[in-house]
C-alpha positions as CSV (number, residue, x, y, z in Angstrom):
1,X,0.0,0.0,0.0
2,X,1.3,3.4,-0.7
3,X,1.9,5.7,1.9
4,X,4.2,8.3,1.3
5,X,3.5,12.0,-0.8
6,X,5.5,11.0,-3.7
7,X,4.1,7.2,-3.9
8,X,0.9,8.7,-3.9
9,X,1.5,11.8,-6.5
10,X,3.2,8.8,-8.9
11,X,-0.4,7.0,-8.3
12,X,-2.3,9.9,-9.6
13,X,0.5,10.4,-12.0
14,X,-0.6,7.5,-13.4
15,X,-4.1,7.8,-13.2
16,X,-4.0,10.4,-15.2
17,X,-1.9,8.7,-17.5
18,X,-4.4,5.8,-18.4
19,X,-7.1,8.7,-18.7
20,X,-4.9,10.6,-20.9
21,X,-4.1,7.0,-23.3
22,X,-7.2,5.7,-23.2
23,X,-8.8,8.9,-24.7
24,X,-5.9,9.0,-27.1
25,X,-6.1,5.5,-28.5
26,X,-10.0,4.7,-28.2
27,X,-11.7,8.3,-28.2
28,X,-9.7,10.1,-31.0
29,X,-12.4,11.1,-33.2
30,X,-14.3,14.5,-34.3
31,X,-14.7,15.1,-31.0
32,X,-11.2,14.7,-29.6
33,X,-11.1,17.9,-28.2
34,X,-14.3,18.0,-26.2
35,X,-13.9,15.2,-24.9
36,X,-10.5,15.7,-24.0
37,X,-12.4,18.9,-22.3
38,X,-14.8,17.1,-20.3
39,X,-12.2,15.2,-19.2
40,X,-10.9,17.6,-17.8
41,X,-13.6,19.2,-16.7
42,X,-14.7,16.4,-14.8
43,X,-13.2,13.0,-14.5
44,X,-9.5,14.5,-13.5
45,X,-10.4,17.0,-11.0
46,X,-12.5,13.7,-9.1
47,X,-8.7,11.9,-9.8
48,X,-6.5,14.7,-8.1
49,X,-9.4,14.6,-5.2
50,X,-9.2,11.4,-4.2
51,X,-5.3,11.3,-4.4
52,X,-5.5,14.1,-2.3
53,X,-7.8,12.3,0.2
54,X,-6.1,8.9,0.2
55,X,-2.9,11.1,0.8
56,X,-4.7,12.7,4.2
57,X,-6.4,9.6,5.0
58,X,-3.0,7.7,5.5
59,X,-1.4,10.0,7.3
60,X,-4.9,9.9,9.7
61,X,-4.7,6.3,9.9
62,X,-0.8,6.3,10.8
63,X,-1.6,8.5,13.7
64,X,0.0,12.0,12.0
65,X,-0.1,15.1,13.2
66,X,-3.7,16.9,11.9
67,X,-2.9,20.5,11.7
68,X,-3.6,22.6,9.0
69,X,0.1,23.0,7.9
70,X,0.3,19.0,7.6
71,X,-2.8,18.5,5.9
72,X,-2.3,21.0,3.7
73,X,1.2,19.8,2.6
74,X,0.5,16.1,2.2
75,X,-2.5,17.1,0.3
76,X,-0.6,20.3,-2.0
77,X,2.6,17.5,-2.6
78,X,0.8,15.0,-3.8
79,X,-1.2,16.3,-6.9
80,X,1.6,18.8,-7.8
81,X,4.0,15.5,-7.9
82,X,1.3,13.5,-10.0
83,X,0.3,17.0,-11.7
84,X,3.7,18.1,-12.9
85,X,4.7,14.5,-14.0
86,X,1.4,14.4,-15.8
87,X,1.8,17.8,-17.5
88,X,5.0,17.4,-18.8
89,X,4.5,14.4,-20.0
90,X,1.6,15.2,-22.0
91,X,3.9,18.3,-23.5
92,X,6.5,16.1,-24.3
93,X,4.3,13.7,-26.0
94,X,2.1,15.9,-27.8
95,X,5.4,17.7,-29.0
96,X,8.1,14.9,-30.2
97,X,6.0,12.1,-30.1
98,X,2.8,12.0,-31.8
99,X,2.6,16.0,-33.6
100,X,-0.6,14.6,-35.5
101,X,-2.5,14.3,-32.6
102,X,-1.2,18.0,-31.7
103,X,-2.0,18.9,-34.7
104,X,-5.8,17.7,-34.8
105,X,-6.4,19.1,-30.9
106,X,-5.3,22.8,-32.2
107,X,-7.5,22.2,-35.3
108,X,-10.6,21.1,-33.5
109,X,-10.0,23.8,-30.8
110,X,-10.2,26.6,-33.5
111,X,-13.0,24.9,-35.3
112,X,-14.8,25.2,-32.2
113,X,-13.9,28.6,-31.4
114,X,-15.3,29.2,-34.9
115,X,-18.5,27.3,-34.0
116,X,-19.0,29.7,-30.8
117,X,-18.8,32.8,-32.4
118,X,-20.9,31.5,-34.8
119,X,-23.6,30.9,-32.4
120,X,-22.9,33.7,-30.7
121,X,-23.7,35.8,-33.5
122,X,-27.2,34.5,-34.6
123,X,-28.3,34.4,-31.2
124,X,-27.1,38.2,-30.9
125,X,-28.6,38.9,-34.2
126,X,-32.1,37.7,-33.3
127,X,-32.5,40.1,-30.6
128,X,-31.9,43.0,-32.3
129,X,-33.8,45.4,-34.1
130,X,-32.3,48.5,-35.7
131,X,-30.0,48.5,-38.5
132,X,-27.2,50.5,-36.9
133,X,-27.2,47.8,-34.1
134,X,-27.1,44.9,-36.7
135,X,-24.4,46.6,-39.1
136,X,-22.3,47.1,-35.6
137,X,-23.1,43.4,-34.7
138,X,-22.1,42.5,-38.4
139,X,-18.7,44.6,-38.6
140,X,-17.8,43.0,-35.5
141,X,-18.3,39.8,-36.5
142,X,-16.7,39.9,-39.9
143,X,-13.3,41.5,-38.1
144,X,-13.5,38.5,-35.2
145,X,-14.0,36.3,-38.4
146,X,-10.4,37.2,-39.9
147,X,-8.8,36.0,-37.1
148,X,-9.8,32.3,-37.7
149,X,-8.3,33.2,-41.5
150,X,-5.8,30.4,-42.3
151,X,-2.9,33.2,-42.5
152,X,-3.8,33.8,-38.9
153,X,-4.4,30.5,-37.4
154,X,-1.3,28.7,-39.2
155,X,0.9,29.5,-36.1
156,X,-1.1,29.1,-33.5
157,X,0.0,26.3,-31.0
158,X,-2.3,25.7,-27.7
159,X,0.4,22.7,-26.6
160,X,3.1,24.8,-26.6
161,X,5.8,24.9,-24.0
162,X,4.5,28.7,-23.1
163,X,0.9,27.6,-23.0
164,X,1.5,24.3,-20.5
165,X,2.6,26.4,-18.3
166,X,-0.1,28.5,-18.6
167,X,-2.2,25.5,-17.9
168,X,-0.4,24.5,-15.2
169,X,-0.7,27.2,-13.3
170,X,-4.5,27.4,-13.6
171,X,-4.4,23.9,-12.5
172,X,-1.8,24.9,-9.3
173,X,-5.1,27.0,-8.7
174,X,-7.2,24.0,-7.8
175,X,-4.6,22.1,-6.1
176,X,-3.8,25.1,-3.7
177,X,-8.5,25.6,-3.2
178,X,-8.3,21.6,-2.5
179,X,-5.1,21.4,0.0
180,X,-7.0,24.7,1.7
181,X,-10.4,23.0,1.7
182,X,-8.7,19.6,3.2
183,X,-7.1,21.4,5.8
184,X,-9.1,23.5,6.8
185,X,-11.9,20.5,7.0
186,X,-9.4,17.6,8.2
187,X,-7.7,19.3,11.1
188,X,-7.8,18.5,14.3
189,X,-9.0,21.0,16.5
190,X,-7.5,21.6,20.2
191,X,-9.7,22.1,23.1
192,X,-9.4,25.1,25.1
């Protein structure tokens, strides 16, 4: 049974591994990048959770000190270990090993950002009445439009190197709201 921080961040580590290669080899389809999404969305953050309770939950069991300061480290440690592990292997993946899939998440992400401001204008259009509104409505559409242009969009790279870390610390974010939550819950109080 594992029982230490970094036993338990390599379990989440892979955890979200098998998430990550299971979606890649049986769920890459048109809808790769939502699902990949919802994912993440979802299913992970219930992942890094219960890591993160397991973690505290051991150190209960083995009689550990409860205070907020302990909680909230074997908790923080744990997903940032399987976290980080996870992150960077996803880059490195996505970025030397298979560029196609890269290649298809960055397509399907624009496509969908194309989709929304779609939507967004037909629903905006159907409210409104007067021409000056609709011709303002329309100009800004047609000059959000030329961004999605293929000059425009040729470059752009969401799995960057720049851009992980961009997730990352978004997803440091949770992990920091979590450890707080779990200490602040877990702790043992003193009587006084």
């Amino acid at each position: 049974m594992v029982k230490n921080i970094s036993g338990i961040g390599l379990m989440i580590y892979a955890a979200t591994m098998l998430i990550f290669f299971s979606l890649y080899f049986f769920g890459m389809n048109i809808d790769y990048f939502n699902n990949t999404v919802i994912l993440n969305a979802f299913l992970l953050p219930a992942v890094y959770l219960a890591g993160a309770f397991y973690s505290v939950h051991v150190w209960k069991k083995e009689g550990g000190l409860m205070n907020f300061t302990t909680i909230f480290g074997r908790s923080f440690k744990s997903m940032f270990l399987g976290g980080l592990l996870s992150v960077l292997t996803m880059f490195a993946f996505l970025n030397f090993v298979d560029k196609d899939a890269k290649n298809l998440l960055n397509y399907q992400y624009i496509e969908r950002q194309k989709t929304e401001l779609n939507n967004e204008y037909e629903k905006a259009k159907m409210f409104l009445e007067e021409k000056e509104e609709i011709a303002e409505l329309d100009k800004s559409y047609y000059m959000r439009l030329q961004s999605f242009s293929p000059e425009m969009v040729k470059d752009k790279d969401m799995f960057s190197f720049r851009q992980f870390t961009y997730y990352f610390g978004a997803i440091m974010i949770f992990y920091v709201i979590l450890s707080v939550f779990f200490a602040s819950f877990f702790r043992t109080r003193g009587v006084h």
